[in-house]
Backbone bond lengths (Angstrom), bond angles and torsions (degrees), N, CA, C in turn:
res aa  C-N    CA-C-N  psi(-1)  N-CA   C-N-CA  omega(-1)  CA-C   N-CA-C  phi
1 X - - - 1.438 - - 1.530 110.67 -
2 X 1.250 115.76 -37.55 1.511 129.89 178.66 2.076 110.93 -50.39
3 X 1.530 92.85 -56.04 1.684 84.99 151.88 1.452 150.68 -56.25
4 X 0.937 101.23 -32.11 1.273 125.95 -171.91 1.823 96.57 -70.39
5 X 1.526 112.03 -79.53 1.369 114.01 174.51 1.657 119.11 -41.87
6 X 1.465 109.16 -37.39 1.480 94.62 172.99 1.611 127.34 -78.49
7 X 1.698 101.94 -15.37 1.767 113.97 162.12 1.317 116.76 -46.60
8 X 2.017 99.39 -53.47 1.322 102.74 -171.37 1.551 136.29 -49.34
9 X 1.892 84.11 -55.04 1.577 111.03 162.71 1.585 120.30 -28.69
10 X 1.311 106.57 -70.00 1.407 140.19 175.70 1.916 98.23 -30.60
11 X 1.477 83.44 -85.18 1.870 90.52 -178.41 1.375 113.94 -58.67
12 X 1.070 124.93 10.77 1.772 117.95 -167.39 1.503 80.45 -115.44
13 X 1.208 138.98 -40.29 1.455 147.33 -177.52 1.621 126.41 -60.11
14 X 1.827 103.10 -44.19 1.110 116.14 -164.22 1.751 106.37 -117.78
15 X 1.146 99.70 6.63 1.383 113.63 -143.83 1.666 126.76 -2.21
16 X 1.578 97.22 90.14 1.379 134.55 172.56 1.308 106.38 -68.24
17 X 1.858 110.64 121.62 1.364 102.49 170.46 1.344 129.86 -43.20
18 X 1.451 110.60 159.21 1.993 93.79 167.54 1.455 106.90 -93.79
19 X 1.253 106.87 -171.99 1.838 117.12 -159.50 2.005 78.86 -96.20
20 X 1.238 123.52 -11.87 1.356 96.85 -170.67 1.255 132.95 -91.14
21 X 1.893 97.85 11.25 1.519 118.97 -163.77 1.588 101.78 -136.09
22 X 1.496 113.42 56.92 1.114 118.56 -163.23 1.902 111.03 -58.69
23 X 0.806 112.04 -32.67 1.519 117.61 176.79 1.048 125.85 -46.82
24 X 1.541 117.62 -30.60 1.517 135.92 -170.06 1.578 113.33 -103.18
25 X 1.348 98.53 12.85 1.991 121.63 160.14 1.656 120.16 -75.01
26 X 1.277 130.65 141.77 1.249 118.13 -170.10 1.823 99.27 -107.51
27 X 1.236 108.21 145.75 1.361 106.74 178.78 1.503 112.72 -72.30
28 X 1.560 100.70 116.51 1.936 121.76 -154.72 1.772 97.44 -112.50
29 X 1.376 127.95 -9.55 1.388 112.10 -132.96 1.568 94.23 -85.62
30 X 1.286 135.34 -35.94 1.315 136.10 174.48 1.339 110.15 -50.68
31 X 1.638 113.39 -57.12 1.371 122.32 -177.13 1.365 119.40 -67.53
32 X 1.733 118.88 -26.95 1.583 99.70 167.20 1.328 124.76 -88.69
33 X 1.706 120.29 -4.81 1.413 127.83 165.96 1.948 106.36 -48.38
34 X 1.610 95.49 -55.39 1.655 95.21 175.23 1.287 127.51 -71.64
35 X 1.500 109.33 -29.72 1.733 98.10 159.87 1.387 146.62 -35.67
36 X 2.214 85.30 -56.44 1.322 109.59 -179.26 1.295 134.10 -54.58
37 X 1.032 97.44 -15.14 2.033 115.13 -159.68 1.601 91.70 -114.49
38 X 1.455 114.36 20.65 1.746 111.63 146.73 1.470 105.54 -156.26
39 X 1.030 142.10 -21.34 0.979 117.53 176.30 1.569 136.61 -66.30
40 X 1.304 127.55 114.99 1.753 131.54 -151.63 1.633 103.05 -53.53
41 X 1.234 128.96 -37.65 1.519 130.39 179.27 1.925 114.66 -60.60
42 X 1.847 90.75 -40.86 1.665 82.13 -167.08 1.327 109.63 -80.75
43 X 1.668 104.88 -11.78 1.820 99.49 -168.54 1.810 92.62 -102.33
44 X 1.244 122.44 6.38 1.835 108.06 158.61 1.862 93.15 -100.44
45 X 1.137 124.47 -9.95 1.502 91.06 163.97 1.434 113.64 -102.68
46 X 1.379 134.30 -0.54 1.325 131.53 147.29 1.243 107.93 -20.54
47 X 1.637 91.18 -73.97 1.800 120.72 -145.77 1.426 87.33 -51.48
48 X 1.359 113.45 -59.35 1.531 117.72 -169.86 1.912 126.07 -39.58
49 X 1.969 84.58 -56.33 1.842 79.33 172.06 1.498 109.16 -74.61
50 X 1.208 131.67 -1.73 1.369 129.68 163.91 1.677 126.68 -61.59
51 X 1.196 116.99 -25.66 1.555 148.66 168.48 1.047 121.64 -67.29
52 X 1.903 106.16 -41.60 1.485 132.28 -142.18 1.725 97.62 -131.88
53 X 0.870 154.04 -15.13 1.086 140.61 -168.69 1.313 157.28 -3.50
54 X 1.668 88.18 -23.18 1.447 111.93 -168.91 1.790 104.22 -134.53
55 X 1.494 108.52 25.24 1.632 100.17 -174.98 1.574 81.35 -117.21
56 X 1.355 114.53 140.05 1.693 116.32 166.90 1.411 97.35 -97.62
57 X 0.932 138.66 49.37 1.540 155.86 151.85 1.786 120.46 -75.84
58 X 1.550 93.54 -57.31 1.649 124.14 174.63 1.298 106.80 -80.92
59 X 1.581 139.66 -8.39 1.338 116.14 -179.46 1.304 86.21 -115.98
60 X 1.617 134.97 -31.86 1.623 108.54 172.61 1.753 117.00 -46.35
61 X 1.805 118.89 -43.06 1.507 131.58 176.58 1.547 86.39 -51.16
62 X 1.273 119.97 -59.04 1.907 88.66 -158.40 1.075 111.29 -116.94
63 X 1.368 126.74 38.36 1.650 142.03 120.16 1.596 108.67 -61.86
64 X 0.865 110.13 -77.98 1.418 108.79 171.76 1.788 126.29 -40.87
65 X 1.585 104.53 -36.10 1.274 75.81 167.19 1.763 124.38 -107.59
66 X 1.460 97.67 10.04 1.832 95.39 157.76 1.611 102.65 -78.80
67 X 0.844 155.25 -62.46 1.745 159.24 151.82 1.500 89.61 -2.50
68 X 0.941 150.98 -80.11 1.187 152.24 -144.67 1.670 116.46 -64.33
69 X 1.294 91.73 -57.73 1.963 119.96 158.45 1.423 113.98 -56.89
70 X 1.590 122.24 -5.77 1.517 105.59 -179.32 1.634 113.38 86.80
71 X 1.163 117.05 14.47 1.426 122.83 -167.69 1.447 128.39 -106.45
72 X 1.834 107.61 21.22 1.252 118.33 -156.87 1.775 135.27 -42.77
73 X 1.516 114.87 -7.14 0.809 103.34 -172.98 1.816 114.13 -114.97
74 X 1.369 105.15 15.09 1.520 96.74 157.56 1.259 82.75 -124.71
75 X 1.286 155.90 -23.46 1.774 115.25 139.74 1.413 135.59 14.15
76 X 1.642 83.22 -78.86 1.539 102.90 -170.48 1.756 94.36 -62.44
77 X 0.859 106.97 -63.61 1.833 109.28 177.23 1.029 103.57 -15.50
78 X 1.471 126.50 -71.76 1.600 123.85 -133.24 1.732 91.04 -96.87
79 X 1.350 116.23 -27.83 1.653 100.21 154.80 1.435 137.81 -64.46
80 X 1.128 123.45 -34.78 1.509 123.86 158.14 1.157 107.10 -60.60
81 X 1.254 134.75 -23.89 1.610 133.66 -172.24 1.417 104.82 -57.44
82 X 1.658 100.02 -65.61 1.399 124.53 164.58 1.316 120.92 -29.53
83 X 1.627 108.00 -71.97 1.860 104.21 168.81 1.155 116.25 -39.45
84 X 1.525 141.16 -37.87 1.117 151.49 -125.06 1.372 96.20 -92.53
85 X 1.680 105.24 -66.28 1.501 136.95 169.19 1.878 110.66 -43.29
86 X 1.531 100.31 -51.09 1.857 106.86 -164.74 1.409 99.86 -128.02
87 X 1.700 121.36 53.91 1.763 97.90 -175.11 1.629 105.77 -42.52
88 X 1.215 130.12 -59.27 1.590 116.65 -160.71 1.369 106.25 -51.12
89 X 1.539 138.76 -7.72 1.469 128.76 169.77 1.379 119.12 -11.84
90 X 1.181 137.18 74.14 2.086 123.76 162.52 1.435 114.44 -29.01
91 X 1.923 99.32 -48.21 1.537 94.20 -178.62 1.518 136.60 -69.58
92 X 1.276 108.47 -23.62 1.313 136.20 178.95 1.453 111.33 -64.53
93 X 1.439 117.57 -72.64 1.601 132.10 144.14 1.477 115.23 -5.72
94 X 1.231 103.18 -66.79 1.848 116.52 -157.70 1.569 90.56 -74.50
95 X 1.754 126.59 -56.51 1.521 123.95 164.03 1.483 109.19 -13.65
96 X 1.417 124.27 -67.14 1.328 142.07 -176.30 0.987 127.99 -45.48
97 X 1.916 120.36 -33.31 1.105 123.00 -160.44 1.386 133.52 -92.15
């Protein structure tokens, strides 16, 4: 739930598309490959789902924090990951809505 409220925050702030209007996403996927491989947040949540692999706990954290960075489309990734891992997710869901 703790994610979720800080998504909200976040997108109510920056106003970040929602996941339910996927069309209105800009094509990111080249540009967050080069982000990722410096920015200090995405490579400690690497490390993390690297540890973790199998908790959809760690891919909502770094769904959320490519979403945050403008990075929507391994976003979207690491949230379906999540569903994938926890369909009953609330937080995952509510991300979506």
């Amino acid at each position: 739930m703790f994610l979720v409220n800080v998504y909200e925050a976040e997108r109510n702030k920056r106003q970040v598309p929602s996941l339910a209007n996927p069309s209105a996403l800009p094509p990111s996927v080249n540009q967050a490959e080069e982000k990722a491989e410096f920015d200090p947040d995405l490579l400690r949540w690497n490390k993390i789902v690297s540890f973790h692999p199998n908790e959809a706990d760690v891919y909502e954290g770094r769904g959320l924090a490519y979403w945050l960075k403008g990075m929507y489309q391994p976003a979207i990734e690491d949230f379906n990951k999540a569903i994938a891992l926890n369909p009953n997710s609330a937080d995952v869901a509510k991300v979506y809505a």
